[in-house]
FIGUFI-175313 format. One record per residue (C-alpha): x, y, z; residue in one letter. Coordinates in steps of 0.1 Angstrom, whole numbers, plus 5000, padded with zeros to 4 digits. Example, Ala and Ser with C-alpha at 12.3 -4.5 7.8 and 13.67 -1.06 7.14 Angstrom:
2
+------+------+------+-----+
:    X :    Y :    Z : res :
+------+------+------+-----+
: 5123 : 4955 : 5078 :   a :
: 5137 : 4989 : 5071 :   s :
+------+------+------+-----+
END
This chain:
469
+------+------+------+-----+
:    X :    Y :    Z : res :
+------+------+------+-----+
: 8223 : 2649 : 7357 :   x :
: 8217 : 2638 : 7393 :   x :
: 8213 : 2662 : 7419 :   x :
: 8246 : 2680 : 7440 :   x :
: 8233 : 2656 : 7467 :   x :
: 8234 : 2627 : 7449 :   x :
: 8270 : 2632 : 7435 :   x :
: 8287 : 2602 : 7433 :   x :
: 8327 : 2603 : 7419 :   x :
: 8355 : 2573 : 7420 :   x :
: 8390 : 2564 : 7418 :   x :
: 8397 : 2537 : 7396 :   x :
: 8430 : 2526 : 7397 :   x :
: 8444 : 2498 : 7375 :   x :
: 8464 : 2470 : 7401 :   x :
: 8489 : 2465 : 7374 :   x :
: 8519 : 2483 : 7395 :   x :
: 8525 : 2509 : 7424 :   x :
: 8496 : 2533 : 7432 :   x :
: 8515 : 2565 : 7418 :   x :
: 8519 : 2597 : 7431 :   x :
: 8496 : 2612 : 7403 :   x :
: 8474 : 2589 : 7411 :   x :
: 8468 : 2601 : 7450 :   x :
: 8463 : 2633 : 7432 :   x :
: 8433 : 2621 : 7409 :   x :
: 8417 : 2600 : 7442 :   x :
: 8420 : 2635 : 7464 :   x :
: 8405 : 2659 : 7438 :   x :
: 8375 : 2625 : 7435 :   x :
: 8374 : 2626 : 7476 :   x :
: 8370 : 2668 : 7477 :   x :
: 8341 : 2670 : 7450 :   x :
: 8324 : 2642 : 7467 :   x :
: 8328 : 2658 : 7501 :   x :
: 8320 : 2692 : 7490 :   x :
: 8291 : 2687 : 7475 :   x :
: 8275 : 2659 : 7500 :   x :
: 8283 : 2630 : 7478 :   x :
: 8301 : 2596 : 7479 :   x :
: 8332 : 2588 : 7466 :   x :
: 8340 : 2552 : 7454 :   x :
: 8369 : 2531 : 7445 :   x :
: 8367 : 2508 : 7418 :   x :
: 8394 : 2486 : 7409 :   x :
: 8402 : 2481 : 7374 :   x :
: 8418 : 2447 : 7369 :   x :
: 8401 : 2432 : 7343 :   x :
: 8434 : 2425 : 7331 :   x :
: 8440 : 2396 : 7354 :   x :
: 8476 : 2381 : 7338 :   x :
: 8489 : 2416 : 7354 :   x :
: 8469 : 2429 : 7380 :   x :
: 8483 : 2413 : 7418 :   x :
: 8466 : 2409 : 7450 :   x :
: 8497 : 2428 : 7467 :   x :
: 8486 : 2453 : 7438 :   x :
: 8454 : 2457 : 7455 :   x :
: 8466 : 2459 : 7489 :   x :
: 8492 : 2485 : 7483 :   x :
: 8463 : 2507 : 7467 :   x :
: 8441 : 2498 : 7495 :   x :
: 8468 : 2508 : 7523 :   x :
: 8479 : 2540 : 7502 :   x :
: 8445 : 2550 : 7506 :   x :
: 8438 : 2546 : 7538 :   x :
: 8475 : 2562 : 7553 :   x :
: 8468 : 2590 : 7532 :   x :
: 8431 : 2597 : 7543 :   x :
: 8415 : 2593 : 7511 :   x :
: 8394 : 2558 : 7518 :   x :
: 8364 : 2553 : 7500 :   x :
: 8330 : 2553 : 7516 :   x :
: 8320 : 2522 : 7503 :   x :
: 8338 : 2489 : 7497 :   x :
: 8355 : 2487 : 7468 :   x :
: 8344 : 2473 : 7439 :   x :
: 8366 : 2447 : 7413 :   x :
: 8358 : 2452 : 7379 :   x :
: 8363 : 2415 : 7368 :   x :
: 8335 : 2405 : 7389 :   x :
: 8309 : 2425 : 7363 :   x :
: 8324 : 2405 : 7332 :   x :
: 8282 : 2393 : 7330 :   x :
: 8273 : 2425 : 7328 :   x :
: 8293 : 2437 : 7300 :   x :
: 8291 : 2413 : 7281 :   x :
: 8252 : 2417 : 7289 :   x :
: 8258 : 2450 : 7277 :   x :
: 8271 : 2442 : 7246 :   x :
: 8249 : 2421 : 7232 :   x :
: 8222 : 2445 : 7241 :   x :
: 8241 : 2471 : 7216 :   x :
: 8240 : 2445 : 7190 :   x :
: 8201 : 2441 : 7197 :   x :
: 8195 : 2473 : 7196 :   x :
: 8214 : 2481 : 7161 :   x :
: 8243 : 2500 : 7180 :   x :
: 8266 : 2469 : 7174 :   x :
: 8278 : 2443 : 7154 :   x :
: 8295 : 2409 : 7157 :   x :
: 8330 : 2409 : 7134 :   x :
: 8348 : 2380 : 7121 :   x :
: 8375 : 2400 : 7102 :   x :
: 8409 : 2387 : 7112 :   x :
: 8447 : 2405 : 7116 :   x :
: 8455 : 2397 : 7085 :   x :
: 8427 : 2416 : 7070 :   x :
: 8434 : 2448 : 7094 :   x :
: 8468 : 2442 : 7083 :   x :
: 8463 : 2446 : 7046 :   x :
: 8436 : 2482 : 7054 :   x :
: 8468 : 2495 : 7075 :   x :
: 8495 : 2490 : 7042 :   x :
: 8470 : 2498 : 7020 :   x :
: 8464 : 2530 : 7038 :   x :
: 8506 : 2534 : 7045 :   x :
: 8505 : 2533 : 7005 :   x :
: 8482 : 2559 : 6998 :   x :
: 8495 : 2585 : 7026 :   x :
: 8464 : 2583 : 7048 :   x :
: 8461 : 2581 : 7085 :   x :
: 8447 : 2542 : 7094 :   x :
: 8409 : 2536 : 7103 :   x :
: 8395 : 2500 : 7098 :   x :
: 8364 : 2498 : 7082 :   x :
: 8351 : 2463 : 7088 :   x :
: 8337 : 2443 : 7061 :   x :
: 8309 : 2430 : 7090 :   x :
: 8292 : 2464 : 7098 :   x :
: 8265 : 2462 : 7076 :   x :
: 8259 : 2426 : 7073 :   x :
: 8227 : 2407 : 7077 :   x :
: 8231 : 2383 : 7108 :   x :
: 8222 : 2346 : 7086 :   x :
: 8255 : 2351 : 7073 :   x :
: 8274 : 2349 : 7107 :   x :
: 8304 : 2322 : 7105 :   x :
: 8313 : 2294 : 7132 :   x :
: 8343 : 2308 : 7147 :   x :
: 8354 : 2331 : 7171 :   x :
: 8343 : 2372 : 7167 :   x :
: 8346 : 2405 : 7180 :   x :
: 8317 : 2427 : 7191 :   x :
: 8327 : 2462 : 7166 :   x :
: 8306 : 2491 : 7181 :   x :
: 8289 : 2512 : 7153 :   x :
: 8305 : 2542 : 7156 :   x :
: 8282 : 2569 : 7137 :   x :
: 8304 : 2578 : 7102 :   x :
: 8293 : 2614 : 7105 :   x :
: 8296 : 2646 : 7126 :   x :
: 8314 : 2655 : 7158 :   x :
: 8312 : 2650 : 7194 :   x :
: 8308 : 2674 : 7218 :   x :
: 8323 : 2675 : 7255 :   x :
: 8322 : 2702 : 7278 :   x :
: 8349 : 2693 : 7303 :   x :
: 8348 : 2708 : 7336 :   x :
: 8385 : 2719 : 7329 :   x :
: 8394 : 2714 : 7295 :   x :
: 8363 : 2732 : 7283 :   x :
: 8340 : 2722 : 7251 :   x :
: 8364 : 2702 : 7229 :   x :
: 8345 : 2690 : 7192 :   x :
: 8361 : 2656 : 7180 :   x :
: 8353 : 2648 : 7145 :   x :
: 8337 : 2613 : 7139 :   x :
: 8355 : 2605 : 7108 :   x :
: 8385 : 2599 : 7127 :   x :
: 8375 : 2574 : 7148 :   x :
: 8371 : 2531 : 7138 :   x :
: 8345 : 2511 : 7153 :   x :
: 8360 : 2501 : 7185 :   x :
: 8359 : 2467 : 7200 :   x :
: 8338 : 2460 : 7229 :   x :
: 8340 : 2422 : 7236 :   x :
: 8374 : 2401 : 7226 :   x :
: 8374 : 2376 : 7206 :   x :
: 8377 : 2351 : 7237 :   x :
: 8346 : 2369 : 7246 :   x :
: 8364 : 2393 : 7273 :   x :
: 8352 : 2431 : 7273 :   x :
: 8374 : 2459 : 7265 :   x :
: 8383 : 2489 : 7289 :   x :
: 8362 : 2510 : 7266 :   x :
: 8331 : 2490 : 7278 :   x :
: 8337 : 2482 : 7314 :   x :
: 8342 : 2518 : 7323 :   x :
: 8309 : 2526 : 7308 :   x :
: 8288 : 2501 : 7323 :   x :
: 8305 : 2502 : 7359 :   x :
: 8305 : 2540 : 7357 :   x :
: 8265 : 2536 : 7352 :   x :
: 8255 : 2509 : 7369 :   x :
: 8280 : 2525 : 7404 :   x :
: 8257 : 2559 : 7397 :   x :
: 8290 : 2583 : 7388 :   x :
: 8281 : 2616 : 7380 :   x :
: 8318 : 2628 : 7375 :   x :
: 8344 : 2613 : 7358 :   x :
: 8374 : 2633 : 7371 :   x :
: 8406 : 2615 : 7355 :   x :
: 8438 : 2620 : 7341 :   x :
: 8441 : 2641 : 7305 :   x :
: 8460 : 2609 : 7291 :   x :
: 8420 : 2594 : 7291 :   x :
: 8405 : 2626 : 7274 :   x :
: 8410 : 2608 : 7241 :   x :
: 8388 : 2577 : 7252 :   x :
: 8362 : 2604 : 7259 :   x :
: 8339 : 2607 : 7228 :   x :
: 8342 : 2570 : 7223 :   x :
: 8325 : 2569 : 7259 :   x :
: 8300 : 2591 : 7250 :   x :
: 8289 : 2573 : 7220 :   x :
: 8282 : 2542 : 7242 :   x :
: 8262 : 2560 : 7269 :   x :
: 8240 : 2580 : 7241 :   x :
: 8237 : 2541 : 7223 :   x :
: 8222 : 2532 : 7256 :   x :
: 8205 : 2559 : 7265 :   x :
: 8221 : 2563 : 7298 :   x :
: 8227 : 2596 : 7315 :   x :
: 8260 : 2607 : 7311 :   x :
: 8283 : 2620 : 7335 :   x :
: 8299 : 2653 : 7338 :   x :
: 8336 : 2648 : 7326 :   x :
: 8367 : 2669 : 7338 :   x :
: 8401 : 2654 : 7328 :   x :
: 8431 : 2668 : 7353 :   x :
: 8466 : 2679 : 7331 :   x :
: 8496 : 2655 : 7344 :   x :
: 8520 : 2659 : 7362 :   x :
: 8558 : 2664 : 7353 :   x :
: 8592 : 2664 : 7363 :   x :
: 8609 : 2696 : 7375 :   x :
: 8624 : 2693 : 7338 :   x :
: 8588 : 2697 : 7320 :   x :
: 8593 : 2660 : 7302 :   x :
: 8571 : 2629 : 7316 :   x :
: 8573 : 2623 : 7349 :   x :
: 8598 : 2593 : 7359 :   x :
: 8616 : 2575 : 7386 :   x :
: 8646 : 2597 : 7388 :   x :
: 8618 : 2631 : 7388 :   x :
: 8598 : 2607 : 7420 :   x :
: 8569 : 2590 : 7399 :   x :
: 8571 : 2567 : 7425 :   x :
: 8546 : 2545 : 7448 :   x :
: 8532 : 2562 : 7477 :   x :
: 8545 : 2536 : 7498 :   x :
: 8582 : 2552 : 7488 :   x :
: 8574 : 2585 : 7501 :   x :
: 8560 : 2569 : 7533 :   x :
: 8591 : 2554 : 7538 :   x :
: 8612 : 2582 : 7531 :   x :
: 8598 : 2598 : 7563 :   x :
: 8569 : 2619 : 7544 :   x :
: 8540 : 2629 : 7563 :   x :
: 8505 : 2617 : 7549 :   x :
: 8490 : 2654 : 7554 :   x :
: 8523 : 2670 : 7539 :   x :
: 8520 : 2647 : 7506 :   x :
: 8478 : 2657 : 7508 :   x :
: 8487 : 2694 : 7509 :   x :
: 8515 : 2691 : 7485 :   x :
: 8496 : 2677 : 7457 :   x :
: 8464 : 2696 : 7463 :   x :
: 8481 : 2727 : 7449 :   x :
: 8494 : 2712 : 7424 :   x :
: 8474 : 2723 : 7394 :   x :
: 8445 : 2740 : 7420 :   x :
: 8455 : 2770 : 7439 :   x :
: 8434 : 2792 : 7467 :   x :
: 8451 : 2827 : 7460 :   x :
: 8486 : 2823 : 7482 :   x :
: 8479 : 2800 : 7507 :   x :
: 8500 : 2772 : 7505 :   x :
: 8486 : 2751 : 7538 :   x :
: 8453 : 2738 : 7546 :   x :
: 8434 : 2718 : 7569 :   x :
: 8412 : 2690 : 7553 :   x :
: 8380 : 2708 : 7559 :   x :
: 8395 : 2736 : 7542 :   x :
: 8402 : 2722 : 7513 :   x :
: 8367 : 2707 : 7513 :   x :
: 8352 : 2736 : 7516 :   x :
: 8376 : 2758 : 7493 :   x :
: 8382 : 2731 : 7466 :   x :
: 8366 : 2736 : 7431 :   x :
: 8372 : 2723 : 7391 :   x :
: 8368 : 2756 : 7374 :   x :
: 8404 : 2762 : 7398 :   x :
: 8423 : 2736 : 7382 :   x :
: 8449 : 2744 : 7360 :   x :
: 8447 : 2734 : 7324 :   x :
: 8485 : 2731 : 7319 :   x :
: 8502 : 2704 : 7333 :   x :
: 8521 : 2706 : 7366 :   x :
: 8560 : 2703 : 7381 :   x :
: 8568 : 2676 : 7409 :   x :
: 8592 : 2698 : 7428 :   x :
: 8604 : 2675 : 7454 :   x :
: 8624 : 2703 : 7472 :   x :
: 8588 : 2719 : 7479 :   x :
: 8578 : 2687 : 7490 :   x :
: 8602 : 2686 : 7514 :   x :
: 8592 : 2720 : 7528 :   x :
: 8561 : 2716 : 7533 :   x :
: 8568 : 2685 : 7551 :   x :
: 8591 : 2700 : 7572 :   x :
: 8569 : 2726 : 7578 :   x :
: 8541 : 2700 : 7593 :   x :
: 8575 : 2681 : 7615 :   x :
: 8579 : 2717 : 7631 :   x :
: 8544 : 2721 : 7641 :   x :
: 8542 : 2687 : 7657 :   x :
: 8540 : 2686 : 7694 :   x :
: 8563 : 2668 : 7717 :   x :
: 8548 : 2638 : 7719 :   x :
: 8540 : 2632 : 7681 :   x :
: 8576 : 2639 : 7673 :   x :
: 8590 : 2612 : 7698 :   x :
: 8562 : 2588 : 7684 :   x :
: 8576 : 2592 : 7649 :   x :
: 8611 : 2591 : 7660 :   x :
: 8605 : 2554 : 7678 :   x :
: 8574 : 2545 : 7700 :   x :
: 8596 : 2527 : 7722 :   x :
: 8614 : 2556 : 7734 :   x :
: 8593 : 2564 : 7759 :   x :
: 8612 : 2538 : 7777 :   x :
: 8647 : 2554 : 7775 :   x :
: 8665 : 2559 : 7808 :   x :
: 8652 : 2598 : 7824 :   x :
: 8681 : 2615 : 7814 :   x :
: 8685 : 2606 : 7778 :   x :
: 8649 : 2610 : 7774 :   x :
: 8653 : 2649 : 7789 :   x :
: 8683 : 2652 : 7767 :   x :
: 8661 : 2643 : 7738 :   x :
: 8630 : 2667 : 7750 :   x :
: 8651 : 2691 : 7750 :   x :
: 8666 : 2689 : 7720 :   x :
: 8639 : 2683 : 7699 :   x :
: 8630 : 2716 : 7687 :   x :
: 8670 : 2723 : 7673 :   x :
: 8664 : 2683 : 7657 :   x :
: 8627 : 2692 : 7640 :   x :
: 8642 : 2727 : 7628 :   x :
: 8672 : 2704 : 7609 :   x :
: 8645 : 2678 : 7600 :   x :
: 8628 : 2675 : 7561 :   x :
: 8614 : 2641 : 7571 :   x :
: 8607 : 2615 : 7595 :   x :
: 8639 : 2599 : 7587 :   x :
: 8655 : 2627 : 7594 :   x :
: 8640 : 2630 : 7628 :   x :
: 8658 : 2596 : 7637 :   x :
: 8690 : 2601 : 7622 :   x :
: 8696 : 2638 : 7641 :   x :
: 8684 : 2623 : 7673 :   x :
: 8698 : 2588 : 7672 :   x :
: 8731 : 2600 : 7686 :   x :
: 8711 : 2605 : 7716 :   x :
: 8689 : 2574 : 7714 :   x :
: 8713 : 2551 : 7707 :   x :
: 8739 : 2533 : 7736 :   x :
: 8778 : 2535 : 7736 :   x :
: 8795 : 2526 : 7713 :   x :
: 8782 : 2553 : 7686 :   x :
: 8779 : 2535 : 7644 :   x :
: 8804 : 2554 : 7626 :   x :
: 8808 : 2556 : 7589 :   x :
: 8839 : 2553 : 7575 :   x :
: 8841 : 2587 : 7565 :   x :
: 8835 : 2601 : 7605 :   x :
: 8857 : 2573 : 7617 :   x :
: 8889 : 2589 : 7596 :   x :
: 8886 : 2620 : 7616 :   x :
: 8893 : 2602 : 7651 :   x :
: 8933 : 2599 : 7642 :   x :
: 8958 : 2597 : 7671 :   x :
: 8965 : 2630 : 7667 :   x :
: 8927 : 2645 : 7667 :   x :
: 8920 : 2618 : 7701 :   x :
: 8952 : 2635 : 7715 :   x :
: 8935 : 2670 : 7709 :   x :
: 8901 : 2652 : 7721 :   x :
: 8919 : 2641 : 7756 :   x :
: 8933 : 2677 : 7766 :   x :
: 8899 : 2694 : 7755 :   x :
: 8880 : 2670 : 7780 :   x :
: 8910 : 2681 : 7812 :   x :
: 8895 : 2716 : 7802 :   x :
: 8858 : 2706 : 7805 :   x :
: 8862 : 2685 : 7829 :   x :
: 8869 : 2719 : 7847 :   x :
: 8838 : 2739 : 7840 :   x :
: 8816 : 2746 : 7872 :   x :
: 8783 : 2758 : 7858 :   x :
: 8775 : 2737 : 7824 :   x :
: 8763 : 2763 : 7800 :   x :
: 8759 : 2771 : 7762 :   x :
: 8782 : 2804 : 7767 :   x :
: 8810 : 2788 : 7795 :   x :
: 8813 : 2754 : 7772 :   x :
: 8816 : 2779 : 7737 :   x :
: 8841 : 2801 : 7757 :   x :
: 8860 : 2769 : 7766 :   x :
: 8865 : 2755 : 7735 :   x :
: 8873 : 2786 : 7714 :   x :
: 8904 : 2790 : 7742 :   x :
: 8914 : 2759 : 7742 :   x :
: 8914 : 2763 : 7703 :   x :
: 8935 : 2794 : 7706 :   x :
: 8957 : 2781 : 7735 :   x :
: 8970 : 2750 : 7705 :   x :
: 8970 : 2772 : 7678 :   x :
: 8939 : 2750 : 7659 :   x :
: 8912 : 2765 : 7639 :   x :
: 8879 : 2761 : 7657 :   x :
: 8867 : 2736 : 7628 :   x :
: 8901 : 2717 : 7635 :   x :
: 8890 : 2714 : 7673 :   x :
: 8850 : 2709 : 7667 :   x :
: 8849 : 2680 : 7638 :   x :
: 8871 : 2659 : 7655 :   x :
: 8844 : 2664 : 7688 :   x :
: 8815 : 2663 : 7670 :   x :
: 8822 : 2630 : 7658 :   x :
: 8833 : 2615 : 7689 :   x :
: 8801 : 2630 : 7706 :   x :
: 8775 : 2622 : 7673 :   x :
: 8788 : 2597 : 7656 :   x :
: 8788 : 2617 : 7624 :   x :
: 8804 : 2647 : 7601 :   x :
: 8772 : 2667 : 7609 :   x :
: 8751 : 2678 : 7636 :   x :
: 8724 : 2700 : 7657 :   x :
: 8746 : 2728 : 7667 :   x :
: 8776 : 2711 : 7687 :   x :
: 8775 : 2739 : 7714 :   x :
: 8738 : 2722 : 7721 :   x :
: 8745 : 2690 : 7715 :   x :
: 8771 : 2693 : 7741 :   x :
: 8748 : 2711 : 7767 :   x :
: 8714 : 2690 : 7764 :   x :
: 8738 : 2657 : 7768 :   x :
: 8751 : 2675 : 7799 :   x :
: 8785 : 2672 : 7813 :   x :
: 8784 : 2632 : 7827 :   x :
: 8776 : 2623 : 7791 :   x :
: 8797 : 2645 : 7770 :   x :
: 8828 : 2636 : 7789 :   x :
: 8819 : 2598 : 7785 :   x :
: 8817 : 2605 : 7749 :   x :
: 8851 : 2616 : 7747 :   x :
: 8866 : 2591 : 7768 :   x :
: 8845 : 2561 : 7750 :   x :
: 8861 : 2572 : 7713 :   x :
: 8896 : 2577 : 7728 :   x :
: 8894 : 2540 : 7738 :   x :
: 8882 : 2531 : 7707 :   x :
: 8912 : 2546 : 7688 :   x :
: 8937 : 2538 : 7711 :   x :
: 8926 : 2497 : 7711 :   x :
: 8932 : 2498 : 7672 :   x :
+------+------+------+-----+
END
C-alpha cells in the first residue's frame, strides 16, 4: 500500500447518459479522501463502450464537475485509448498460466444453463478450454476465460462494508477480451486502476459484487492492490431505487432548477456521512472533518425538501450583490429607482426563495416593465367589478401624505371596512394588479418598496387593461 502522501483516488464515470446525482456523491467522497490525506484525485472516463458513450456525454460530466467544484487534478483520462494495454494485459495472463483462450460458443453455454435449469442448480459455465494444451487452438474467433481458482474464498476488507468472504465456487471464469478481441469492464478497471496508481477504489455498492473478481486479477499479476470501500446507494424518500420522479436526475437539472453548487455539495455530503449535528460546512471543513469509517453502511433517502433547505439556507446568507447576480447580471442596469426598490426588497424575496428560480420569479414583478405577464389564473381576478374596487382604493392612496408600511395597512383595512369587503376580497384583487400573480412578498411591502409613483401606476395600468377588453 502506498504511502497517505501518495494517495491517489478517481471518479470513473461511464458517458453513457447524465452524470447522476449519486454520482456527484461518489466523485465528492473521491475529491475529500484525496484532499485529506495530500493526494490526487483523478477522473477517468469509462467509455469503452463506444456505440453508447457521446461526446456531449463527456462534456456534461466535465462541466458537472467543474460547476460543482469537484475537478480533477489532472486531465482526464478515456479508457478506450488503453485498449493496447489490456489487451497487452491479457495475453500476459495467458503467459503466465492465469488465462486461457476459449472457443466454446452460445450454443454450448446454452445447453450448461438448461442442463443446470434441469437439475435445480444455480448456472456456472465450466469451459471445455480451461485445461487444454495450446496445439489444439482452432482458426476462429475466441475469448480470453480468466482462470478463476476452483477453490476457497476471497477476502476483502472494505473500508465500509467491512471483511466480506466470497466463496470461489460460485464464481465462472470471466471473460477478459471479446471475441472481437475488445476487453471487458472487468479488465480495463484493473489495468487503468494500476497503471493511474489508485490506492482507493471508493464506488458504489452495486460494484461490490465485481470486487473479488478484481482481486483475483491484481493477485494473477502480482500488482498491489488497492484499498476498496464501496458507498450504500442512494434512494427515494420511499426506500425503493431511486428514479426520475424521486430526482435521480442529471446535475445539470438541479442547476437549472435554481440549486446552488455548494447547497447540492453540502446536501450530499451528509448523506450517508455525518459530523455529529452539524448540517453545514465549508469545503475545508469537510476536508478536514471527512472520513470512511463515518459512512453509513445502509443506504440513504434523497429528500428533496431538505434539499431545498439547505439551499435556501445558502440564498439567505448571500450578500447583496451575489443575489442580484443570480437574479440577472444585467440588472445592474435598471433605472435607480427600480433598482432601490429591488435592494430593498431583497431580504423579504431571499426569505420566500428555495432557489435561484425562485429569486427571479418573486422579484420579476419589480424587474420587469409595464405591462405585468399574467397567467390566466391572476388575470380572472381583475373582473369589472374587482378594477372598480381597484379604482376607489387608489382615490384613497392617492391621499396618503407620508408613504409607510403602517399608514398604507391602516388605509386599506378602512377602505375594506368602509365597502363591507373582507381584506382578502380587497388585497388579491391588488396584489395582482401590482405583481402580476396570485402570490407575493408581503403586499403591505411590496406596496411600500415600489413607493407611491409606482404603485398607483400599477393600479391605473391594469384598470386600462380591463377596461380595453
Amino acid at each position: 500500500m502506498n504511502s497517505k502522501h501518495n494517495i491517489v483516488t478517481r471518479f470513473a464515470p461511464s458517458p453513457t447518459g447524465f452524470l447522476h446525482i449519486g454520482g456527484i456523491r461518489t466523485a465528492l467522497y473521491n475529491f475529500l479522501f484525496a484532499k485529506k490525506n495530500h493526494g490526487k484525485y483523478l477522473l477517468r472516463i469509462e467509455d469503452t463502450d463506444r456505440k453508447r458513450s457521446t461526446d456531449d456525454a463527456v462534456k456534461a460530466i466535465v462541466d458537472g464537475l467543474k460547476w460543482v467544484g469537484l475537478s480533477p487534478d489532472e486531465e482526464p483520462i478515456f479508457q478506450h485509448k488503453n485498449q493496447k494495454r489490456h489487451t497487452e494485459i491479457a495475453n500476459k495472463l495467458i503467459e503466465n498460466g492465469h488465462a486461457y483462450k476459449c472457443w466454446d460458443n452460445e450454443d454450448e453455454i446454452l445447453r450448461q444453463k438448461n442442463e443446470a435449469l434441469k437439475k435445480g442448480k444455480s448456472f456456472k459455465f465450466q469451459s471445455s478450454w480451461r485445461n487444454k494444451d495450446p496445439f489444439e487452438e482452432l482458426n476462429t474467433s475466441f475469448v480470453i476465460r480468466f482462470k478463476t481458482p476452483e477453490e476457497g474464498n476471497v477476502i476483502i476488507d472494505d473500508e465500509i462494508q467491512g471483511n466480506i468472504s466470497f466463496p470461489l465456487d460460485n464464481f465462472d471464469d470471466l471473460i477478459l477480451l471479446r471475441s472481437d478481441g475488445s476487453p471487458t469492464y472487468m479488465l480495463s478497471v484493473v489495468v487503468d486502476d494500476h497503471d493511474m496508481g489508485i490506492t482507493h477504489v471508493i464506488r458504489g455498492d452495486d460494484h461490490l459484487m465485481n470486487t473479488p473478481k478484481q482481486k483475483l486479477l491484481y493477485e494473477a499479476l502480482n500488482w498491489n492492490i488497492p484499498s476498496f470501500s464501496h458507498i450504500p446507494l442512494i434512494y427515494g424518500e420511499d426506500g425503493s431505487k431511486m428514479s426520475k420522479r424521486h430526482g435521480a436526475l442529471g446535475i445539470d437539472y438541479y442547476q437549472e432548477s435554481g440549486f446552488l453548487a455548494q447547497a447540492i455539495i453540502n446536501y450530499l455530503l451528509r448523506l450517508g456521512w455525518s459530523h455529529g449535528d452539524q448540517e453545514i460546512f465549508t469545503k475545508d471543513e469537510m476536508i478536514d472533518l471527512f472520513s470512511l469509517k463515518k459512512i453509513r453502511k445502509s443506504p440513504s433517502r434523497f429528500d428533496l425538501k431538505k434539499l431545498e433547505d439547505i439551499n435556501s439556507h445558502y440564498i439567505r446568507e448571500m450578500n447583496e450583490e451575489d443575489i442580484i447576480n443570480k437574479i440577472g447580471k444585467d440588472l445592474i442596469n435598471l433605472p435607480k429607482d427600480k433598482l432601490n426598490s429591488l435592494k430593498m426588497l431583497l431580504p423579504e424575496i431571499a426569505k420566500r426563495s428555495k432557489t435561484i428560480n425562485d429569486l427571479k420569479e418573486n422579484s420579476d414583478f419589480i424587474v420587469n416593465d409595464l405591462p405585468l405577464n399574467l397567467s390566466g389564473e391572476a388575470q380572472a381576478v381583475l373582473t369589472k367589478k374587482s378594477i372598480a374596487m381597484l379604482e376607489k382604493l387608489k382615490n384613497q392612496l392617492e391621499t396618503l401624505v407620508r408613504w409607510d408600511i403602517n399608514e398604507i395597512k391602516k388605509i386599506i383595512e378602512n377602505f375594506s371596512n368602509d365597502e363591507n369587503l373582507k381584506l382578502r376580497e380587497v388585497l388579491l384583487p391588488l396584489r395582482v394588479a401590482i405583481t402580476g400573480r396570485l402570490s407575493s412578498l408581503g403586499i403591505y411591502d411590496v406596496l411600500y418598496y415600489l413607493n407611491k409613483e409606482h404603485t398607483l401606476k400599477r393600479i391605473d395600468e391594469a384598470v386600462g387593461n380591463v377596461r380595453k377588453e
